[in-house]
C-alpha positions as CSV (number, residue, x, y, z in Angstrom):
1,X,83.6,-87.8,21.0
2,X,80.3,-89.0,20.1
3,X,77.7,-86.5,18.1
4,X,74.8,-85.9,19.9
5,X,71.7,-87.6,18.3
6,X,68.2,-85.6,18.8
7,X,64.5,-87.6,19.3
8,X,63.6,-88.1,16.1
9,X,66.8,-89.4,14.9
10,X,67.1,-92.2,17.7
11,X,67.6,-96.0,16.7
12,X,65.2,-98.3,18.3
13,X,67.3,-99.6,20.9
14,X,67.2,-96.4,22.8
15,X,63.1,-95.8,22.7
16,X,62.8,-98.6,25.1
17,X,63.1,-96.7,28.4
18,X,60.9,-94.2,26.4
19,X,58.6,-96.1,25.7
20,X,58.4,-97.6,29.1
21,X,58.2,-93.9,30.7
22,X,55.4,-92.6,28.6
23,X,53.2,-95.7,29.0
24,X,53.3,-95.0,32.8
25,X,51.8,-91.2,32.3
26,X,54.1,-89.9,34.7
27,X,52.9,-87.6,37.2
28,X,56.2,-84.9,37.6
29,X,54.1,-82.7,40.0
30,X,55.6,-83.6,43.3
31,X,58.9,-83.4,41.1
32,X,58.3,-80.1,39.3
33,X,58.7,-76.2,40.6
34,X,56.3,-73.4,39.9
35,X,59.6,-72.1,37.4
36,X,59.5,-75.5,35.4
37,X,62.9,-76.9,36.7
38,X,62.6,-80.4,38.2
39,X,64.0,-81.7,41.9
40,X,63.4,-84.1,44.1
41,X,65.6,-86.8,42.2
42,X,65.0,-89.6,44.5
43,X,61.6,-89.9,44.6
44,X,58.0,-88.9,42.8
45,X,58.1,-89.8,39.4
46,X,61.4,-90.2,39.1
47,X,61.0,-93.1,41.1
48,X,58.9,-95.0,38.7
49,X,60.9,-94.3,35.7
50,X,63.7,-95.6,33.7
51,X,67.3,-94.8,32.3
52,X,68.0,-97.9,29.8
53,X,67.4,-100.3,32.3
54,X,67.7,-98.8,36.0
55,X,65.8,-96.6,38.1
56,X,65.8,-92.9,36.9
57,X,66.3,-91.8,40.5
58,X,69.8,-93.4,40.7
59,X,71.5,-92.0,37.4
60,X,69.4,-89.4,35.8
61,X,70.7,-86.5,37.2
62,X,72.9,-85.1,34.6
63,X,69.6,-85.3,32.3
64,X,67.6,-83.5,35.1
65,X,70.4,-80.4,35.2
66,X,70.3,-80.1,31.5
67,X,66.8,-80.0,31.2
68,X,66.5,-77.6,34.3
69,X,69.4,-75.3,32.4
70,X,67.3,-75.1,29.2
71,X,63.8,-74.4,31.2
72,X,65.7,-71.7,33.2
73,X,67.0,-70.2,29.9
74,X,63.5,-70.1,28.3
75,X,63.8,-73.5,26.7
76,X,61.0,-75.7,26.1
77,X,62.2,-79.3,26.3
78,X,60.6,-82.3,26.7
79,X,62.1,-84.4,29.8
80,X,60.9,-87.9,28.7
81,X,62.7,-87.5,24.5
82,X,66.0,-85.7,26.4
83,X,66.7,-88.7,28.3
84,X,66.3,-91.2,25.2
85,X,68.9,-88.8,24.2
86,X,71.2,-89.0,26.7
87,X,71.0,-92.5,27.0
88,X,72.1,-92.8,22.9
89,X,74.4,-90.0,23.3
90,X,75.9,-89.9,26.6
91,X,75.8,-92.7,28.7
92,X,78.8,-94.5,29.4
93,X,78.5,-97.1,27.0
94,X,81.1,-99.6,28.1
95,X,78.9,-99.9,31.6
96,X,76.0,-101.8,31.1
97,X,72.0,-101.0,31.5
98,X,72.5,-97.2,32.1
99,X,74.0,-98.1,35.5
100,X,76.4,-94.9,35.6
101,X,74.3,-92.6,34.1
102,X,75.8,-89.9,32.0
103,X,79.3,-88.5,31.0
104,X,79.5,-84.9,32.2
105,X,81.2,-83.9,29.2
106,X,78.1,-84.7,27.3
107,X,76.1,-81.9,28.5
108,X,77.9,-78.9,26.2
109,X,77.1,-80.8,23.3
110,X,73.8,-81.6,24.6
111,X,73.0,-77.8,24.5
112,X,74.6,-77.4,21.0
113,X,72.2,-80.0,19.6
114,X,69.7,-77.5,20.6
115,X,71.3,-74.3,19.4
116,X,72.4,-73.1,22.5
117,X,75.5,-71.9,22.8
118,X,77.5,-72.7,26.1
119,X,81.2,-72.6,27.6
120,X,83.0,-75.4,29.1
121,X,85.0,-74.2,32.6
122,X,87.4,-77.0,34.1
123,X,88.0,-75.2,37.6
124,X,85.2,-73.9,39.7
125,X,87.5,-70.7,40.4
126,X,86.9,-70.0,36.6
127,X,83.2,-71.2,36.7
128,X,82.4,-69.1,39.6
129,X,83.7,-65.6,37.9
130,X,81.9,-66.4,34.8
131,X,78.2,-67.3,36.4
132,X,77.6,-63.7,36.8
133,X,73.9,-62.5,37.4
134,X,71.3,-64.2,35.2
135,X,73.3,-66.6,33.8
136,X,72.2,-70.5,34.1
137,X,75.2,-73.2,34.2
138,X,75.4,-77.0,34.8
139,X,78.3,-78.6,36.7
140,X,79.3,-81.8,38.0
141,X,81.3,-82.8,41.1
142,X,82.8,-86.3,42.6
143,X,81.7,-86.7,46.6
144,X,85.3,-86.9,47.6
145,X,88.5,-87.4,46.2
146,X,88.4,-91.2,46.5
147,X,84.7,-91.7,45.7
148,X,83.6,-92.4,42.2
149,X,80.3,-91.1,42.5
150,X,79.5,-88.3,40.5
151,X,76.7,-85.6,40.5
152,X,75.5,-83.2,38.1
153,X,73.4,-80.0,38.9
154,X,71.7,-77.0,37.4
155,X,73.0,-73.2,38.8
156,X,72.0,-69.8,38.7
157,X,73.0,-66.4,39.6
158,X,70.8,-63.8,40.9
159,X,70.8,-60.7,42.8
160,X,71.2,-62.6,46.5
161,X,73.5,-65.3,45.3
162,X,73.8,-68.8,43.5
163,X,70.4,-71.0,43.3
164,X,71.1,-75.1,43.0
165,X,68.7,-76.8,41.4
166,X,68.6,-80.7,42.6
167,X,71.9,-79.8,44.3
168,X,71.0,-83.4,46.1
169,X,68.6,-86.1,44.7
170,X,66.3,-86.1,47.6
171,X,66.3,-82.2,48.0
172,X,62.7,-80.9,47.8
173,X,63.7,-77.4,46.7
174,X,66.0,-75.0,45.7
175,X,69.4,-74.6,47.6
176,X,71.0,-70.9,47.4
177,X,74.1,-69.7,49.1
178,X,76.3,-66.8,48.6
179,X,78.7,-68.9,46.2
180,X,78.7,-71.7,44.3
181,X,81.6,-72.7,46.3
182,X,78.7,-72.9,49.6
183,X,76.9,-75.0,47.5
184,X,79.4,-77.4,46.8
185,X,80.8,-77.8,50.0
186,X,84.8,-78.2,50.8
187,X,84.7,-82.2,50.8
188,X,82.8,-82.3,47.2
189,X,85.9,-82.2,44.1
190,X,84.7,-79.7,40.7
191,X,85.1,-81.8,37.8
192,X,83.4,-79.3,35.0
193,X,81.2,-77.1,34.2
194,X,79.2,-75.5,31.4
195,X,77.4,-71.8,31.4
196,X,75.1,-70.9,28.5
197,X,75.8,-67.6,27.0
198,X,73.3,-64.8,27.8
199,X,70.9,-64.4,25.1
């Protein structure tokens, strides 16, 4: 398992997308809520920007739900230097240009990098009992038993239920349901999940 290598530590292969990004100024304000967390995958800024080589707005989202995890939890992170991160430390490097984004798996060590602590949950019966009120978790589900695809999202609980964050890339708000189970819908598969302890 690879370590996971903060901004500042980067080799210079993986500031090229960064670089790219920051020269374009990105305006995130169609992308961004009043609370901080980011949505609207498929367009706005996200639309302009890069992972390694492709469009942010068709792999970034496991970037996005970390980010939107760490601003929910009081965090402040800069979007732009996490996804030079993820690119060093966990895309999947034997696909070329960034084209499949991000390992889920990478996301717990992604919050340990930052010293926050997290749990790993490998069934969504277990990740559901353990998002209890005010706690913030990322999790990541295939579209269908036989489709590859893979997405990656931030949750909370509150009082009224579960709130998704960028639940789907073109979503232009929040999504909350009673359960994360709602949220997921019954055709959608749990791979895993991660909560961050209370703090």
């Amino acid at each position: 398992m690879r370590k996971w290598t903060r901004f500042p530590d980067l080799p210079r292969r993986f500031l090229r997308a960064y670089e790219y990004n920051t020269a374009r100024c990105p305006d995130f304000s169609e992308n961004r809520l009043p609370n901080g967390a980011l949505i609207f995958q498929s367009g706005g800024a996200f639309a302009e920007l890069k992972f390694r080589s492709v469009k942010m707005s068709r792999v970034c989202c496991g970037v996005i739900a970390a980010y939107n995890a760490m601003v929910l939890a009081g965090e402040s992170v800069d979007f732009l230097k996490l996804s030079a991160e993820f690119e060093c430390s966990a895309s999947v490097p034997a696909i070329p240009h960034g084209l499949f984004g991000n390992f889920p798996s990478g996301i717990g060590r992604c919050f340990s990098a930052y010293g926050l602590r997290s749990r790993k949950y490998k069934t969504l019966a277990e990740f559901e009992n353990a998002l209890t009120t005010g706690k913030t978790g990322v999790l990541s589900y295939k579209f269908g038993r036989i489709d590859p695809r893979i997405h990656t999202f931030a949750v909370t609980r509150t009082k009224s239920g579960a709130v998704a964050y960028n639940h789907f890339s073109d979503l232009r708000g929040t999504e909350t349901a009673e359960t994360v189970a709602e949220i997921l819908k019954p055709q959608n598969v749990f791979l895993v999940g991660d909560i961050l302890d209370s703090f």
